[in-house]
N, C-alpha and C positions, 0 to 999 in steps of 0.2 A: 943506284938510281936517285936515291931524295938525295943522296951529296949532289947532283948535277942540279936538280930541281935549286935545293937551295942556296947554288950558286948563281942560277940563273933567274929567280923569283928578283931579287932586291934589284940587279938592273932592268931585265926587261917591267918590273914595277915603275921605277925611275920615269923609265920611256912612255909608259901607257897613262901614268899617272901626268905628265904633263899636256899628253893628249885629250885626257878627261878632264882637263882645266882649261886647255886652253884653244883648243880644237875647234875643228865645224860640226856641225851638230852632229852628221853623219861620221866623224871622227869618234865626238864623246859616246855614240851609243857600243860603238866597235869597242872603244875604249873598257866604256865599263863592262862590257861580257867578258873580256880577260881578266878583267879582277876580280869577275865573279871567279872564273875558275882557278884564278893564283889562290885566292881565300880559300877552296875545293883542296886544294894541294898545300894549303901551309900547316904543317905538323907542331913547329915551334911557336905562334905565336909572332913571331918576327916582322911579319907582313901589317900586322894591324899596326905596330910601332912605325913601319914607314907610312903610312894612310892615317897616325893620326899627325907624323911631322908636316903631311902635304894639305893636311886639312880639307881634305875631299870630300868625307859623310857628312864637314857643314856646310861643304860648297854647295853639295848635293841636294840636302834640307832647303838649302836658303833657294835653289832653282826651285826645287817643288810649289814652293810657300808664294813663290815672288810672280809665276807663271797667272796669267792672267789671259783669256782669249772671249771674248763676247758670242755667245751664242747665235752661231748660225752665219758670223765671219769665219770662215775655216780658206783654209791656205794648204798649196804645199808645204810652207814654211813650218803652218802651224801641227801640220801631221808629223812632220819630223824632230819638232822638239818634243809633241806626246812621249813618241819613241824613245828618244834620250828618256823624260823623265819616265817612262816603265824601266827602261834601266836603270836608271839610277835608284830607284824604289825597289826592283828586286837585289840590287846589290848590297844597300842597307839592309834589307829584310837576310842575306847571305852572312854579312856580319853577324846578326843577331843569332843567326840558326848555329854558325860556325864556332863562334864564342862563346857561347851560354850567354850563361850570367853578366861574367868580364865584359862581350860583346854587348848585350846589353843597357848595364851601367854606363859602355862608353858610348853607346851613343844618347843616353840620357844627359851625358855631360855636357852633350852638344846643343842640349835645345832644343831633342827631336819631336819629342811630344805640340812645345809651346811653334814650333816651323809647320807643321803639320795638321795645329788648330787654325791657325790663319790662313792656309791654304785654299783657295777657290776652285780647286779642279771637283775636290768632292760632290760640289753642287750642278758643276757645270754639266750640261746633258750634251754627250759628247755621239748620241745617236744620229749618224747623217755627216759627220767627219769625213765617214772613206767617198761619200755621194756626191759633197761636195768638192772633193779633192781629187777624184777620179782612182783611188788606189785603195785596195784595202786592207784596214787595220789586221784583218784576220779574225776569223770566226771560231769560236771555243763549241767544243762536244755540246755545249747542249745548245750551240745556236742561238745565242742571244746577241749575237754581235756584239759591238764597242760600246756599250750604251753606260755599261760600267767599268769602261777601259782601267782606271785609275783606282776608286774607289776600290776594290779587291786588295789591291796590293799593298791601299796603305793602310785597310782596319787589319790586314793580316800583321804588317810590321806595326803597330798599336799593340795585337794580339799578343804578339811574341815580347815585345819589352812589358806586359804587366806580368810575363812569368816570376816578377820584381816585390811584387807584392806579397807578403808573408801575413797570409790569416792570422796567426798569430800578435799581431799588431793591432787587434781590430781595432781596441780603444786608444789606439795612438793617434790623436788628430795630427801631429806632423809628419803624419807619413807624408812624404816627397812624392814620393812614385805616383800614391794615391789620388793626390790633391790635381796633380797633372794629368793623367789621366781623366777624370773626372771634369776636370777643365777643356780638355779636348772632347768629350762628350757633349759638354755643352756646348762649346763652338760650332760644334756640327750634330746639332740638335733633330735640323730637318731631315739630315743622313739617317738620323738612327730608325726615329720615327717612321721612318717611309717603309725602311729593309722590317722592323719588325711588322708592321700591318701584313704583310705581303702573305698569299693565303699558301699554304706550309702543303696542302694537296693537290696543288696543280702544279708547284714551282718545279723550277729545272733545277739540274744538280747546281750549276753557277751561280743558283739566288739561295740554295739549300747551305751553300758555301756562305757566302754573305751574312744570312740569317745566324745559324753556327759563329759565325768570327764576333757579331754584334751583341750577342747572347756570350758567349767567351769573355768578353770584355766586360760587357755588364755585371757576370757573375763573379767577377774577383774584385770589383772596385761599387757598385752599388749601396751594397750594405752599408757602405759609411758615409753613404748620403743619408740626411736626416730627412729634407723634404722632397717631397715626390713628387714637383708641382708639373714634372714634366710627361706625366703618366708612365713612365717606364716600368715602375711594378705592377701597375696591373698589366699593362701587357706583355710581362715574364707571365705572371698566374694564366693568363688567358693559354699563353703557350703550354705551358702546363698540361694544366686540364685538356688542351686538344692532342700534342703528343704521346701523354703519357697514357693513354687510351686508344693509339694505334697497336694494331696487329704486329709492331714492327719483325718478330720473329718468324713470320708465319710464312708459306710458301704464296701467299696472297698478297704480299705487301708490293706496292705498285701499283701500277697501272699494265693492262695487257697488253697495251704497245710495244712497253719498255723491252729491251734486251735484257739477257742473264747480268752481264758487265754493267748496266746502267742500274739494276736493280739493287745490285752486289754496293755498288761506290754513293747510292742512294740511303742503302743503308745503314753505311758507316758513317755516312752525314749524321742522319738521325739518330744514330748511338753518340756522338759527341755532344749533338746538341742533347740529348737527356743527360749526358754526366754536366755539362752546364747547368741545366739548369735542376738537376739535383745536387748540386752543390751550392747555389746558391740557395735552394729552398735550407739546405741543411744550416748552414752560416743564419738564416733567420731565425731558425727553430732556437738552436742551441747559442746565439748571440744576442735574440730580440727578443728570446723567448714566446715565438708567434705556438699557436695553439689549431689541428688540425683537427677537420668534425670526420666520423666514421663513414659520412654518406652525406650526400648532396639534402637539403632541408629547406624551409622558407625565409627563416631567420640565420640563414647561409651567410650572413657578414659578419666579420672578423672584427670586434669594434675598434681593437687596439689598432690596425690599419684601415678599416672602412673598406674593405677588399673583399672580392669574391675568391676562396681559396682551392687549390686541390686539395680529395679527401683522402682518407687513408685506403680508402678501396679502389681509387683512381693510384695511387703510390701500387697497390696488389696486383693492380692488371701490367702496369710496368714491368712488376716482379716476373709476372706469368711470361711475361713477351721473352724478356733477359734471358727467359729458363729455357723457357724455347728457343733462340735463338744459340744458346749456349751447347742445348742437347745437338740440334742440328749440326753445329760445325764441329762438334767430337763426331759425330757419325761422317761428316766429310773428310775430314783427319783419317781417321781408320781407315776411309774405302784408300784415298792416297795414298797413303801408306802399304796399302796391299797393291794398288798400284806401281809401285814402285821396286816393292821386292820381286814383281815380273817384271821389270821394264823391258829385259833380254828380247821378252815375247809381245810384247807392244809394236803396233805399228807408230812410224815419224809422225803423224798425225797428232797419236794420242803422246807420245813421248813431247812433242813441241808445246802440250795444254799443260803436261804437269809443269815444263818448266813458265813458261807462262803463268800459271797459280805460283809458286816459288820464289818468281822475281820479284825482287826487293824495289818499292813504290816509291819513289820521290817525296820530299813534303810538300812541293810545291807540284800540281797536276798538272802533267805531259804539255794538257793545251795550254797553260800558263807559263810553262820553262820559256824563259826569256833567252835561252841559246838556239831554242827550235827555232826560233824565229828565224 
């Protein structure tokens, strides 16, 4: 079967690859959801070698970057090229997840970072697109609509090339990877800004995601910012001290609206964003030498940063949450498990939940997969 596949990958690439260049809009999006999936099916590496001769992921970069539409002029025209560029951002973001590393670096060869900081979609509020267009974008799980059509997809492919950054480098001011990133931070200063305010107990999973990617990003590339004129430390610390003092393990966590499935994918958000942002508390300790007080106090400021910090006893209820959270899902494991050595005597109901728990989870979430569309 891969001898036909990769027979068939390099021409039908050929064909699809000229249609993502030079196509109608409604061509290129068609376009690039097969090369998402040739990239899905290529074993050898081969495929990236024809997509970087056709120069696609900078054609691709350079539509992103160059894409301009004024607020509140919306078009069919202009709904349609959205669409292209969600594809074309989740198929770079496909490269980077497909490659690793390699995937990575090559699309940093491209310029992706510096295409990406110049880009205007980020800001643009794209709330009122399907209203004015009469069609709509499509509505994600937790119902926010389009409002952050764009932005998701590109702090996610942001996210995924600073896996680039080697802690180890702290004191290397030429890091490359670093300085660009960090440059793309600041480009899109008002982005970051806005996603971290955002209050962390009401949000829906789609701003939980967001916050998480902004926080991700921040925590591998920060620390080698010297000044902090843009407030971003302290509103890492603020996060802090408010997550790492949720319940997060408890059968209480959420809200009593939520579903088990919403509650379950809620709080795997929140466990990403604490290994964020205890990693970068960790990288201060152990690189900046910051210094942590046992308990909240009056004289609570850190003078070497002028910050309000989390304490060692706010780190312990983290601990406690972890523990809990950790005992819980061995006792779910087990019952599953004795679940399953009955399954003979299981009704389809409960046999369709284990496989269901089982199924192996996309990195990119169902209502995001840009082939569903």
């Amino acid at each position: 079967m891969w001898d036909v596949l990769n027979t068939f990958v390099p021409v039908g690439g050929f064909l699809v690859s000229k249609d993502a260049i030079e196509g109608s809009e409604a061509s290129k999006a068609i376009s690039f959801f097969v090369l998402d999936i040739f990239i899905c099916i290529d074993q050898e590496k081969f495929f990236l070698n024809l997509l970087q001769s056709k120069a696609i992921p900078r054609s691709s970069l350079l539509n992103v970057s160059n894409f301009f539409c004024k607020d509140g002029q919306y078009s069919l025209e202009a709904l349609q090229h959205f669409c292209t560029l969600e594809a074309q951002l989740a198929f770079l973001l496909r490269i980077s997840h497909k490659y690793d590393r390699h995937g990575a670096k090559f699309l940093l060869s491209t310029d992706a970072l510096e295409h990406l900081g110049s880009c205007r979609v980020m800001n643009l509020q794209t709330k009122g697109l399907a209203r004015h267009t009469g069609i709509s974008l499509g509505r994600n799980l937790s119902g926010e609509g389009d409002k952050y059509l764009l932005v998701t997809p590109i702090l996610r492919l942001v996210s995924s090339l600073t896996s680039l950054v080697d802690s180890s480098e702290f004191l290397e001011v030429k890091n490359k990877v670093v300085r660009e990133v960090i440059d793309f931070v600041k480009s899109q200063r008002s982005v970051f800004d806005q996603i971290l305010r955002e209050d962390i107990s009401s949000a829906e999973e789609g701003t939980l995601e967001r916050i998480n990617l902004v926080v991700s990003i921040l925590s591998r590339i920060w620390p080698y910012e010297e000044n902090d004129e843009y407030g971003f430390l302290q509103g890492l610390f603020s996060m802090m001290i408010f997550v790492f003092n949720l319940d997060i393990g408890s059968a209480s966590f959420g809200r009593v609206s939520d579903s088990v499935e919403y509650k379950r994918n809620s709080e795997l958000i929140v466990f990403r964003l604490c290994f964020s942002l205890i990693s970068y508390l960790y990288l201060l300790i152990t690189k900046k030498l910051i210094r942590l007080q046992v308990s909240d106090s009056h004289d609570g400021l850190v003078e070497s940063v002028g910050q309000q910090l989390p304490t060692l006893l706010t780190l312990a209820h983290l601990l406690d949450s972890l523990t809990i959270a950790l005992v819980r899902a061995g006792e779910e494991k087990n019952l599953l498990i004795n679940k399953i050595q009955n399954i003979n005597e299981l009704s389809r109901q409960e046999v369709d939940e284990i496989i269901d728990v089982c199924m192996r989870q996309d990195c990119v979430s169902p209502n995001d997969n840009i082939r569903k569309r």
